[in-house]
N, C-alpha and C positions, 0 to 999 in steps of 0.2 A: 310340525314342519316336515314337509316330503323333501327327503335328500336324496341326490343322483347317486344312483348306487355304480353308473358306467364307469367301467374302469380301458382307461386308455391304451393303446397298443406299449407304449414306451411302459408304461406301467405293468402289462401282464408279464413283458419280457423281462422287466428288473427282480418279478416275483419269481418269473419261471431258474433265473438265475441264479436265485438266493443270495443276492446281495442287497445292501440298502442306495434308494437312489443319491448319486451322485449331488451334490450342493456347486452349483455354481460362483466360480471365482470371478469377481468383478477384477481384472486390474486397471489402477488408474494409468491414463496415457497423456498424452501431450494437449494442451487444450487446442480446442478448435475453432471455425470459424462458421457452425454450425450454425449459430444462434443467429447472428450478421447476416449470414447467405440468405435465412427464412423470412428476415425482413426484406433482404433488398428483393426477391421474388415477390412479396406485397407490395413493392412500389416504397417503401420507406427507407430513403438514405437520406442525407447523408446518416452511419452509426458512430456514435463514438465509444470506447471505452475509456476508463481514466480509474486512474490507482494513487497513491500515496508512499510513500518514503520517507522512514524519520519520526515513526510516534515515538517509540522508549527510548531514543537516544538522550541525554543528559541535556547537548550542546547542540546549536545548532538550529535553524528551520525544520518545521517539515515542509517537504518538497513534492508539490503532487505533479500530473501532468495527465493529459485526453490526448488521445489518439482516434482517430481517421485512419483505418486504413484502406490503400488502393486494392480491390478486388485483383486486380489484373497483377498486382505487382505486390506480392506479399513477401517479405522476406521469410525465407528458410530457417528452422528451427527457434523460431517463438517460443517463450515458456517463460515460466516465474522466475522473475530475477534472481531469484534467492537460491534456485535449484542449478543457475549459471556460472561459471565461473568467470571472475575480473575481465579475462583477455577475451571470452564469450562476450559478455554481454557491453562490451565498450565496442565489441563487432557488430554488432548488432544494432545500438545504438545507432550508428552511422547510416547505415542500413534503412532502418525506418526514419529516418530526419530524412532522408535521399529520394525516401518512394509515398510517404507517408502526410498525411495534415495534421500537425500536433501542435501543442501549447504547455508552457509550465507557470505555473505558480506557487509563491513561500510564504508561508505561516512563520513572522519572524518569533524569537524569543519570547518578548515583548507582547506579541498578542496569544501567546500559548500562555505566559502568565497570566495575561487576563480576561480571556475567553475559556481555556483549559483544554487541553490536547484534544479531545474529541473533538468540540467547536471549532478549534482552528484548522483540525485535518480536514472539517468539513466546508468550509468557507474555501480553504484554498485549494480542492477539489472543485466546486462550482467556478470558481474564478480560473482554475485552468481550459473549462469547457467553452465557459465565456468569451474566454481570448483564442478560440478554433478560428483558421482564418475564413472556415464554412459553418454555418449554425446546425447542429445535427438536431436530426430530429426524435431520436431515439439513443438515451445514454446508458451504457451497462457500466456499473459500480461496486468495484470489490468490494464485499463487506456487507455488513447488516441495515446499514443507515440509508437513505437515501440522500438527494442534496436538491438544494434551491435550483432550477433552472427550467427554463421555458419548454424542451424537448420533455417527452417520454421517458423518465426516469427506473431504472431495475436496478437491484441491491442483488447481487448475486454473492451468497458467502463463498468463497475460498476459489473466489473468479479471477486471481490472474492465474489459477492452474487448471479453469476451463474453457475459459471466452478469450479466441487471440487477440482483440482488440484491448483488453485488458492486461494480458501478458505484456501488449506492447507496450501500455501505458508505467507498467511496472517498471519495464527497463531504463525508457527513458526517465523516470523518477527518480530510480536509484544511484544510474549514470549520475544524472544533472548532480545528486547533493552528492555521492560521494566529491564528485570534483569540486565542487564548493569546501568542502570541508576540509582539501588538502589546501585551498586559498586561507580560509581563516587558517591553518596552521601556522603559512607564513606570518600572519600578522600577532598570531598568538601563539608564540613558541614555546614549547616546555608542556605541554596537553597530550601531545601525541594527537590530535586529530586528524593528519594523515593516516595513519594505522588503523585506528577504533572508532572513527567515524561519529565520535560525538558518546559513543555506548559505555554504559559503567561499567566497561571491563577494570581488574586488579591493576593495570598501570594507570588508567585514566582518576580511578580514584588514589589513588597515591597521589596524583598531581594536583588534583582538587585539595587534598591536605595538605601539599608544601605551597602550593601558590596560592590557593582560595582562588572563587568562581573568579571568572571573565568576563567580559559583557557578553559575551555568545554563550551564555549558560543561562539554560532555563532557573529562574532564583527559585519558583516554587517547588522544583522537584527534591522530594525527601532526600537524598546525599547530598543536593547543593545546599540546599539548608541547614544540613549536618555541615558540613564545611565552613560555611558563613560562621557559626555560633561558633565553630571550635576558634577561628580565628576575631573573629569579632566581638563576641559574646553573647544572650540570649536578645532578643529584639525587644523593644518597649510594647507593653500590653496592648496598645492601642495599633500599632503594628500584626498584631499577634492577629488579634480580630478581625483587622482588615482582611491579612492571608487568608485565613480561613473561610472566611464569606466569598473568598474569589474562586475558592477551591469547588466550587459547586458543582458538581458533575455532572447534575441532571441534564437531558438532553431536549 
């Protein structure tokens, strides 16, 4: 094999220096609307993004949502919900519901125990895009899965921290349940789910052991079932078998 023996100007000057060349630092920055713009120059809008809220929490739905956003009218400072802080992204929130086309949909308890978190995050992602009050024709989708629906579908991993139409769908996600979650508080008081959002932090399982689950607890998640048995006792085998077969992760 004949290898290029030429050596580049950037490269004679790094030898003439005697130093070794430099390695390029990538840093991550704010995501963009990169991906959206290259389609709307093909002619393809409308785009949506749409994200999720609420797989590990204990309690609670997950809450997904798809976003639309206006080219013309993007709100300022987009980014991963998670990277925001409360009084941010409730700013924000408003903000894209104001300039924006979006939709939300919940994965209740109830079918997370019997489809299982992946399945119902998936389900109630397509079902947010579904209820767009415009059909997009091309959908970016945090994460590795794709989902059922009629547009152009892309799995983008770790895309509400690079597709803004993802970003935005993150926000409103997290918006919509956290403010759900301080709703079931009132009705289910002594959980803390105003605070902890449903999440097995050390207060919410304390409360799980002095109260035992609620109806807004997922029953098949390992601590709610630890709970269940300490206060109810082990489930009859036929029970047992059931759980387990419903537990089926495959996708």
């Amino acid at each position: 094999m004949i290898r290029d023996s030429t050596t580049s100007p950037a490269k004679k000057a790094t030898k003439l220096a005697g130093s070794k060349p430099r390695k390029s630092i990538v840093v991550a920055g704010a995501p963009s609307f990169k991906r959206e713009r290259a389609l709307l120059k093909q002619g393809i809008w409308p785009v949506a993004g749409c994200d999720e809220a609420g797989r590990g929490p204990l309690a609670g739905p997950v809450v997904a949502a798809a976003v639309i956003l206006d080219p013309k009218r993007i709100p300022k400072g987009l980014d991963d919900s998670k990277k925001l802080t409360e009084a941010r992204r409730e700013a924000l929130f408003e903000e894209i519901c104001a300039t924006s086309s979006f939709a939300v949909a919940y994965a209740s308890p109830a079918r997370i125990d019997r489809d299982n978190i992946l399945r119902a995050s998936l389900w109630s992602l397509a079902r947010a895009v579904a209820a767009l009050p415009q059909a997009p024709r091309h959908v970016f989708v945090d994460g590795r899965d794709r989902i059922e629906t009629d547009a152009v579908c892309e799995a983008v991993i770790g895309g509400d921290a690079l597709v803004l139409s993802i970003a935005a769908a993150s926000i409103i996600a997290k918006v919509s349940r956290d403010r759900l979650m301080c709703r079931l508080a009132e009705q289910c008081p002594g959980y803390g789910f105003e605070v902890h959002k449903g999440y097995g932090v050390p207060q919410h399982l304390q409360a799980l052991t002095e109260l035992g689950p609620s109806i807004h607890h997922r029953s098949l998640f390992a601590p709610v079932v630890a709970a269940r048995i300490r206060r109810e006792g082990p489930a009859p085998q036929a029970e047992i078998v059931e759980m387990q077969a419903s537990l089926d992760l495959s996708a």
